[in-house]
C-alpha positions as CSV (number, residue, x, y, z in Angstrom):
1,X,-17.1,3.1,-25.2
2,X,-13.4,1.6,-25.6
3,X,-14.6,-1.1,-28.1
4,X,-15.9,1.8,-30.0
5,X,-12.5,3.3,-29.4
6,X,-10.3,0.6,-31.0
7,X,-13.1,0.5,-34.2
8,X,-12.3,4.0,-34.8
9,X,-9.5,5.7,-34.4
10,X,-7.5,4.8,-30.7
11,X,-4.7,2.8,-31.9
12,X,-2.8,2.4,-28.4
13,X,-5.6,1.6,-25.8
14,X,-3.7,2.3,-21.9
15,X,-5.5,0.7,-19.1
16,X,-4.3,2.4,-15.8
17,X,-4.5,1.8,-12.0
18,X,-2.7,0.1,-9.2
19,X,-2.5,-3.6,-8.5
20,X,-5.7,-5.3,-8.2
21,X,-7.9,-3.0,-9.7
22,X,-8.9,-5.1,-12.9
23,X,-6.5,-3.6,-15.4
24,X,-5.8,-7.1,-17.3
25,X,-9.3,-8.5,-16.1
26,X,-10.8,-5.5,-18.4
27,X,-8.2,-5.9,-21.2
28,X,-9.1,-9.8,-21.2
29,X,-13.0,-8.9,-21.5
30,X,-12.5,-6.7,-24.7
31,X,-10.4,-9.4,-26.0
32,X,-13.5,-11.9,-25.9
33,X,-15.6,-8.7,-27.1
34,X,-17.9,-10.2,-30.4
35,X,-17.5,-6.9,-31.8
36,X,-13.9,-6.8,-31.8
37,X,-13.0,-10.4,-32.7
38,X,-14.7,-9.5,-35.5
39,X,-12.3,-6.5,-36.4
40,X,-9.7,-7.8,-35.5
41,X,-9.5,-11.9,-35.2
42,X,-5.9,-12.2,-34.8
43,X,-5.5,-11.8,-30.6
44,X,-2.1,-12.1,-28.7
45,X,-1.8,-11.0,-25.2
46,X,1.9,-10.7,-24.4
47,X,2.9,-10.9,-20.4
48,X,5.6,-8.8,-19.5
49,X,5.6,-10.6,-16.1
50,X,9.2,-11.7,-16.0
51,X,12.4,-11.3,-14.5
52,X,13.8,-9.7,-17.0
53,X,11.1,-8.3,-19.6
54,X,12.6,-6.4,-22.4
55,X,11.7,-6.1,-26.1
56,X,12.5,-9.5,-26.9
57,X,8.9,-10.8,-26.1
58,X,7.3,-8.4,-28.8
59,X,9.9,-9.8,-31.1
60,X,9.1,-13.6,-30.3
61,X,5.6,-13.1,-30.4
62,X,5.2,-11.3,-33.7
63,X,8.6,-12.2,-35.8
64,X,9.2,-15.7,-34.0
65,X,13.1,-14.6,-33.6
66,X,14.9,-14.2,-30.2
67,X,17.9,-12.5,-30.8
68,X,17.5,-8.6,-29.7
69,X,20.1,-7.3,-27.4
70,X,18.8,-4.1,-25.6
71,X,22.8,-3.3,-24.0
72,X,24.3,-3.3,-27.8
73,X,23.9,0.7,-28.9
74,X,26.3,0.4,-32.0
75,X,25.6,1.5,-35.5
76,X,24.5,-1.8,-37.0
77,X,22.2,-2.4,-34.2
78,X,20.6,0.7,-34.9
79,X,20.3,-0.2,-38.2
80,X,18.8,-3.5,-37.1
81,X,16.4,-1.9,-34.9
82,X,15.1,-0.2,-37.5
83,X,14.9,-3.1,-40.3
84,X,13.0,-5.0,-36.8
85,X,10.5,-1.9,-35.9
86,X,9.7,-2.0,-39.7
87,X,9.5,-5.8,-39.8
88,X,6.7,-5.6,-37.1
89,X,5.1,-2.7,-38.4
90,X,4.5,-4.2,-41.8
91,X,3.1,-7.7,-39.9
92,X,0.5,-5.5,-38.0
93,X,-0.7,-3.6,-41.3
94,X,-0.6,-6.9,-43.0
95,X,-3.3,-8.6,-40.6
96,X,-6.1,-6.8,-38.0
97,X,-3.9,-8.2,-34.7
98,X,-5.2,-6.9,-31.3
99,X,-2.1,-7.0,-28.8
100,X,-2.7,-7.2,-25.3
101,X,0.8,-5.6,-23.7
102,X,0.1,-6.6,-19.9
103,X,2.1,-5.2,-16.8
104,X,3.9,-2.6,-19.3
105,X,4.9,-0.9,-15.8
106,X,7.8,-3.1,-15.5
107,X,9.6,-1.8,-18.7
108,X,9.7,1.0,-17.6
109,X,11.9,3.8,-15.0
110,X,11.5,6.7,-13.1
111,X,13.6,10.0,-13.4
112,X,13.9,12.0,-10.5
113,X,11.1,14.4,-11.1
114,X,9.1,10.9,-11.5
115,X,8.3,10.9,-15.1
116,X,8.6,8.0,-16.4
117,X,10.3,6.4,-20.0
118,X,11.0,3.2,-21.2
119,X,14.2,1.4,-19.9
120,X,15.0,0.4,-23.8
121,X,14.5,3.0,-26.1
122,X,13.3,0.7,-28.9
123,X,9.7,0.6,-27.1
124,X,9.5,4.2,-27.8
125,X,10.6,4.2,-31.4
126,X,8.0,1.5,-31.5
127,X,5.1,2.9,-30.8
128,X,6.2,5.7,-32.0
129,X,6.0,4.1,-35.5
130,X,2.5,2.6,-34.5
131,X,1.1,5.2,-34.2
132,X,2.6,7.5,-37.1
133,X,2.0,5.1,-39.5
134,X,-0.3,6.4,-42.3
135,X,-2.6,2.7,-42.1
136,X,-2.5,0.4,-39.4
137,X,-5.1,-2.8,-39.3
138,X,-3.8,-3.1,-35.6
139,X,-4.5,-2.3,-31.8
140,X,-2.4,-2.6,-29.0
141,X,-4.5,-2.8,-25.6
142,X,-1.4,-1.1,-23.0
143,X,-2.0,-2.6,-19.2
144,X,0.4,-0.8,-17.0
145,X,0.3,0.5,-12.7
146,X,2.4,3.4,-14.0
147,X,1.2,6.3,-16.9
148,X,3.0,5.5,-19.8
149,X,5.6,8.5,-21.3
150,X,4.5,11.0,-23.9
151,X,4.4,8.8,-27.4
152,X,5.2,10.1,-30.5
153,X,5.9,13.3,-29.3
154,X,2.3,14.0,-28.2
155,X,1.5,14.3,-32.1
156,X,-1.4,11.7,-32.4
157,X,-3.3,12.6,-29.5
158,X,-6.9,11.3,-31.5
159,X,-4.6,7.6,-31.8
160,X,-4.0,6.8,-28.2
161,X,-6.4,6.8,-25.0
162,X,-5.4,6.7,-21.3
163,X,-8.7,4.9,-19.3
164,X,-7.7,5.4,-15.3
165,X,-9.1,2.7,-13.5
166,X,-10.7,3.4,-10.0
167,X,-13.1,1.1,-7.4
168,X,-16.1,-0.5,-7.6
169,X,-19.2,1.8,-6.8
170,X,-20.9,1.3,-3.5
171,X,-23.6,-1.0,-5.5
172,X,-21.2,-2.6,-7.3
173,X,-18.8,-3.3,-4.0
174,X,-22.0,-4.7,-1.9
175,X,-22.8,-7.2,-5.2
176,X,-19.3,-8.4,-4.8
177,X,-19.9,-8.9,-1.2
178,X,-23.4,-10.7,-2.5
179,X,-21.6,-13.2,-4.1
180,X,-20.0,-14.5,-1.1
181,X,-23.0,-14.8,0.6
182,X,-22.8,-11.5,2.9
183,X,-25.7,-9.4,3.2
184,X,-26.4,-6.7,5.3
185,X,-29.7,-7.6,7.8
186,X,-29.6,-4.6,9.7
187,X,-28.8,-0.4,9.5
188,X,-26.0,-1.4,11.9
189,X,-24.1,-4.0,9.8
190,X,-25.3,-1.8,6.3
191,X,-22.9,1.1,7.7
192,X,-20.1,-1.0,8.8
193,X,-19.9,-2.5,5.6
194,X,-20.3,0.3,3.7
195,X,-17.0,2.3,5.4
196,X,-15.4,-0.6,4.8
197,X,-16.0,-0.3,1.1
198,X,-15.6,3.5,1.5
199,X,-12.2,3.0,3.3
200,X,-10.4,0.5,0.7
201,X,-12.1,3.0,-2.0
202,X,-14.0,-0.1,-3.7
203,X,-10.8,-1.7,-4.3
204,X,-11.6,-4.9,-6.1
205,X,-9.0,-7.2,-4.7
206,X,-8.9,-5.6,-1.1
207,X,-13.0,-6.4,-0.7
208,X,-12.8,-9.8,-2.7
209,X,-10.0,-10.9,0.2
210,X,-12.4,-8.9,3.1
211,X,-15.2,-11.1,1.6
212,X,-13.3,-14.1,2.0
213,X,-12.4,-13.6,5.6
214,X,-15.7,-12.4,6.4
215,X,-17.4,-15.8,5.0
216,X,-14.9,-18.2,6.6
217,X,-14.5,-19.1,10.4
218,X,-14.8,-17.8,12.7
219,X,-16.8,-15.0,11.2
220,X,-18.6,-17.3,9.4
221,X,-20.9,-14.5,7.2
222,X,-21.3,-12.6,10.3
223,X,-20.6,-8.9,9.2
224,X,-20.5,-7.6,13.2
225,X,-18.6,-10.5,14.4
226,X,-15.8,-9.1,11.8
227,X,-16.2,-5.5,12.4
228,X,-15.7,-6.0,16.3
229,X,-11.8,-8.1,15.0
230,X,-11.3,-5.4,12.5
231,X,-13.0,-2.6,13.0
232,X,-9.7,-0.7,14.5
233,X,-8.3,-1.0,11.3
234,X,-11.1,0.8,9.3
235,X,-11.2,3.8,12.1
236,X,-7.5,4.1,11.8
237,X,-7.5,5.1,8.2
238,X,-10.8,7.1,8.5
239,X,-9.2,9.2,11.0
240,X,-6.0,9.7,8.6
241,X,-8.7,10.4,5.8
242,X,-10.4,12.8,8.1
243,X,-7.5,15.0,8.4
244,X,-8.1,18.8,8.1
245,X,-4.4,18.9,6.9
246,X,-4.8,15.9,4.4
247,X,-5.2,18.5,1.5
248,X,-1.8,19.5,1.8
249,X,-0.3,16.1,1.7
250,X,0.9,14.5,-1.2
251,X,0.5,11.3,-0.2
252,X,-3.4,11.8,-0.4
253,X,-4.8,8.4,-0.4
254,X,-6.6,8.5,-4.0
255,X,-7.2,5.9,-6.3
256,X,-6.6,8.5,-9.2
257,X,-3.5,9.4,-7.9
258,X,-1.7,6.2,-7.7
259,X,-0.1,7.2,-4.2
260,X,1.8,4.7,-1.6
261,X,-0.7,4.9,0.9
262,X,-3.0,2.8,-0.9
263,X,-0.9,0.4,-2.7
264,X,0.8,0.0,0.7
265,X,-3.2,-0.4,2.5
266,X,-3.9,-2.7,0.1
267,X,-0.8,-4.9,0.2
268,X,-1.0,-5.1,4.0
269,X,-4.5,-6.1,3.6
270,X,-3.8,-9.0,1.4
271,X,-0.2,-10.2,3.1
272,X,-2.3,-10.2,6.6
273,X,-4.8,-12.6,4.8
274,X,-2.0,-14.7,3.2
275,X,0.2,-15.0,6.3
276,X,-3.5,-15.5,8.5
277,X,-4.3,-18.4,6.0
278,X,-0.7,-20.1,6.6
279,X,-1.4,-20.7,10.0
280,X,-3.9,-22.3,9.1
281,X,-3.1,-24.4,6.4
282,X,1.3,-24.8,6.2
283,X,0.7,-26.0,2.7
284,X,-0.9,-23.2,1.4
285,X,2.2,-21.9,1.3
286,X,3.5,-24.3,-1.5
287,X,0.1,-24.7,-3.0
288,X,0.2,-21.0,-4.2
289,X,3.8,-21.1,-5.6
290,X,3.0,-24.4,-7.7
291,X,-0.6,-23.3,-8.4
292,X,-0.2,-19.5,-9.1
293,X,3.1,-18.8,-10.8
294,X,3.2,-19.5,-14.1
295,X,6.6,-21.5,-14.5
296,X,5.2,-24.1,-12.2
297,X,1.7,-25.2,-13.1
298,X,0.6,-27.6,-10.0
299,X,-3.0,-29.9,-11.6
300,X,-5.3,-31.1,-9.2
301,X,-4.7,-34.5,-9.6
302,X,-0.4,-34.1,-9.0
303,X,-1.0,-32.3,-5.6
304,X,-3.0,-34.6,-4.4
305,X,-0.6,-37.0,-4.8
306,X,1.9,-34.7,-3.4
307,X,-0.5,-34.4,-0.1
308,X,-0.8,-38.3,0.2
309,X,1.2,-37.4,4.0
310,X,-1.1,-34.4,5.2
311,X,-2.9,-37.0,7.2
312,X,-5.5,-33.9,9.1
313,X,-8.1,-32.9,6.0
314,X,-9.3,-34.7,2.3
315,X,-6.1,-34.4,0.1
316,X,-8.2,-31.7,-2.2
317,X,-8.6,-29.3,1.1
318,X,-5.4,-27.4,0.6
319,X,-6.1,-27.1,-3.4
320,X,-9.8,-26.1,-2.3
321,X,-8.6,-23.5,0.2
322,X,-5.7,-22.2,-2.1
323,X,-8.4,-21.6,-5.2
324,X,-11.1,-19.9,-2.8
325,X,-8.6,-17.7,-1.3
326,X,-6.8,-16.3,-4.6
């Protein structure tokens, strides 16, 4: 359905849900799509995850130049901004590009009625120009935790698409839990993994780190064996769920809704793994800063070297646990 979106007439492609849900997984598996490398041959996915993301990245990537200052608001940077959104408009109508914008969120605010619009105005005139543009050879995949503002004034409603990401289905959550070797043998251990899947709403990332505790000691695959550690946790938020008054609040926990409750569930979920795992292992710590952030790429090879002291496992056994874990 969204490859036949970006054939046809969806210009601006928005992939939305909270963290973990597969937003850039699924904007990565329509790049590799046959049918749209075909269309469109010409893929650049540009990360927005940086300290200080601003315009400048679509400007590098596209034009190759570096020079856009978002605080300058006089009259010849207008005038640049203009020659630059025209510069880039022209490139994308020149060649079938698909852009992948990932973790869009983080360019932009909050008002206090909490709509949200782009800290630099240029992204809006932008798109805006995208998508009023009589041709355009072009897509632009959006991934972003937040909705993006109205483009365009609303005007080209048949040009852009909003997909809301939710969970996994309940076949779809107990295949994940397959692949980690954890099967339910009885009605007993069925049900207890079930409300666990029902609780976290099918959240990808807050099974695929249940899954991991569940198959490693002391648990060991054993789906009872985790529910009588963790089980407390899972009634807890059933009985918030289950309240008669829960209607009324706004911080519902839905998926669809994008509410604190969950983003907070699933972040406690995944820091209480982490912080469980550095007990366990103290260099995991530094394993996942030099093997998970970008600016400081760790290969297998370096750490080991960097282990040669870590006298109680193989040298590889922090790497190991690092990659199984995240």
């Amino acid at each position: 359905n969204l490859t036949d979106r970006l054939t046809h007439t969806t210009r601006v492609l928005s992939l939305v849900g909270i963290t973990g849900i597969g937003k850039t997984s699924l904007a990565q598996q329509l790049l590799t799509d046959r049918n749209l490398q075909m269309v469109f041959p010409n893929p650049i996915t540009i990360s927005f995850n940086s300290e200080s993301p601003s315009f400048d990245i679509v400007i590098h990537a596209l034009l190759g130049q570096q020079k856009y200052d978002a605080k300058s608001q006089s009259e010849q940077t207008m005038i640049r901004d203009r020659a630059l959104i025209q510069a880039l408009i022209t490139k994308l109508q020149s060649k079938p590009y698909l852009l992948i914008f990932d973790m869009l969120e983080t360019c932009l605010t909050a008002d206090e009625q909490g709509q949200h619009r782009f800290k630099e105005p240029i992204f809006e005139q932008f798109f805006s120009q995208f998508l009023q543009a009589e041709s355009m050879a072009s897509r632009i995949i959006v991934t972003s935790q937040d909705q993006l503002p109205v483009l365009a004034e609303g005007r080209y409603e048949e040009r852009i698409h909003q997909e809301l990401l939710t969970g996994l289905t309940s076949s779809e959550a107990i295949a994940l839990f397959q692949q980690w070797q954890i099967e339910a043998a009885t009605l007993t251990e069925a049900d207890c993994l079930q409300r666990i899947i029902t609780v976290y709403e099918g959240h990808p990332l807050a099974l695929q780190v249940i899954a991991g505790e569940m198959s490693d000691a002391p648990f060991c695959g054993e789906i009872l064996a985790y529910w009588a550690e963790h089980g407390h946790e899972i009634e807890t938020i059933e009985a918030i769920k289950a309240d008669p008054q829960l209607d009324a609040r706004t911080d519902q926990p839905r998926l669809d809704r994008y509410t604190v409750r969950l983003k907070d569930l699933v972040k406690q979920r995944v820091e209480k793994h982490f912080n469980g795992s550095m007990k366990r292992i103290p260099l995991l710590g530094y394993c996942s800063v030099k093997m998970l952030y970008p600016g400081f790429p760790l290969s297998v090879k370096l750490g080991c070297f960097r282990f040669v002291s870590f006298p109680q496992k193989p040298k590889r056994w922090p790497l190991n646990c690092c990659s199984d874990d995240f």
